[in-house]
C-alpha positions as CSV (number, residue, x, y, z in Angstrom):
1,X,-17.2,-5.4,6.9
2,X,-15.9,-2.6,5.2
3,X,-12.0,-3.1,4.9
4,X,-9.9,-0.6,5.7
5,X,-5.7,-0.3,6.5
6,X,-4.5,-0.2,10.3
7,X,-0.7,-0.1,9.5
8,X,1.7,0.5,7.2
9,X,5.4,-0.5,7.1
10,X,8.4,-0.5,4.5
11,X,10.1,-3.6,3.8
12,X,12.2,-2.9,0.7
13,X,12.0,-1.8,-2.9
14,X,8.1,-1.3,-3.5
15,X,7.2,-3.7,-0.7
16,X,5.0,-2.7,2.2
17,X,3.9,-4.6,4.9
18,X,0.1,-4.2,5.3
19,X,-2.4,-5.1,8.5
20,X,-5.8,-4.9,7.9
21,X,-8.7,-4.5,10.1
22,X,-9.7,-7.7,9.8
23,X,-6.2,-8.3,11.6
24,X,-4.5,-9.9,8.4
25,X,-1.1,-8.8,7.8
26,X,0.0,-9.0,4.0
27,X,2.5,-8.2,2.0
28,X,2.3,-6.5,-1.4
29,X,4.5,-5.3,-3.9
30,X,3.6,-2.4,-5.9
31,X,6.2,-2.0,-8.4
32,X,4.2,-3.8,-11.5
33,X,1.2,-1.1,-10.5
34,X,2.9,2.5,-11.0
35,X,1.5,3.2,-14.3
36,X,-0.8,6.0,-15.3
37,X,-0.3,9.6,-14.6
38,X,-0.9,9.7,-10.5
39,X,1.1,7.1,-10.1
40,X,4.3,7.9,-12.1
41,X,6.3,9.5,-9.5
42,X,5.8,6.8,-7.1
43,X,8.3,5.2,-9.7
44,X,10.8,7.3,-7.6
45,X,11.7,5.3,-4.6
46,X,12.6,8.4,-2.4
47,X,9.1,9.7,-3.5
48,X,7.5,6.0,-3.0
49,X,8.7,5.8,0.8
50,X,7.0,8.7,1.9
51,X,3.6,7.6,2.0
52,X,0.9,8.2,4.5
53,X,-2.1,6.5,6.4
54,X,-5.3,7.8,5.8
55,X,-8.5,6.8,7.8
56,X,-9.2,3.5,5.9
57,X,-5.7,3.4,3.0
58,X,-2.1,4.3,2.2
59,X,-1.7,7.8,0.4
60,X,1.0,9.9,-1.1
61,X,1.1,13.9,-1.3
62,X,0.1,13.7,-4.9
63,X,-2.9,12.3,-3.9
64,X,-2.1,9.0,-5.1
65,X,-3.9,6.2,-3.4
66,X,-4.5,2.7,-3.8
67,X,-8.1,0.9,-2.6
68,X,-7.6,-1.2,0.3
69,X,-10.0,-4.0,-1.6
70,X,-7.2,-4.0,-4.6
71,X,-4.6,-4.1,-1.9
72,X,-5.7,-6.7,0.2
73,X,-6.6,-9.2,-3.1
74,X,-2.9,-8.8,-4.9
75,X,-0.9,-8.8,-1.2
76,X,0.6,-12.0,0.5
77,X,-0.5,-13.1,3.6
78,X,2.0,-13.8,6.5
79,X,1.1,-16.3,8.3
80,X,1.6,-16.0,12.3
């Protein structure tokens, strides 16, 4: 199965709420992964909140994006 991201919501600080199509919800916080050149203005909260959903990922305008592999190995999972 190829994973990809079905929703996207803020919780708080650099915390998003992620469900996967494998129907996983997880939690991951980003702030310890803003470094390098793409990802520096994400260190902007204002800036971070304004992502978007792609077809299979979450994106930001300067075309910062995250893999949802990477995402769905570092995130939390909720438990139902």
């Amino acid at each position: 199965m190829v994973l990809h991201i079905k929703d996207v919501d803020y919780i708080k600080d650099y915390k998003l709420q992620l469900t996967f199509n494998d129907n996983k919800k997880k939690i991951v916080d980003l702030q310890n992964h803003l470094d390098g050149e793409i990802f520096k203005p994400l260190n902007d909260l204002n800036f971070f909140r304004q992502y978007g959903l792609t077809s299979w990922t979450i994106e930001w305008s300067n075309g910062a994006d995250f893999a949802p592999e990477f995402l769905y190995e570092i995130g939390q999972e909720i438990k139902n």
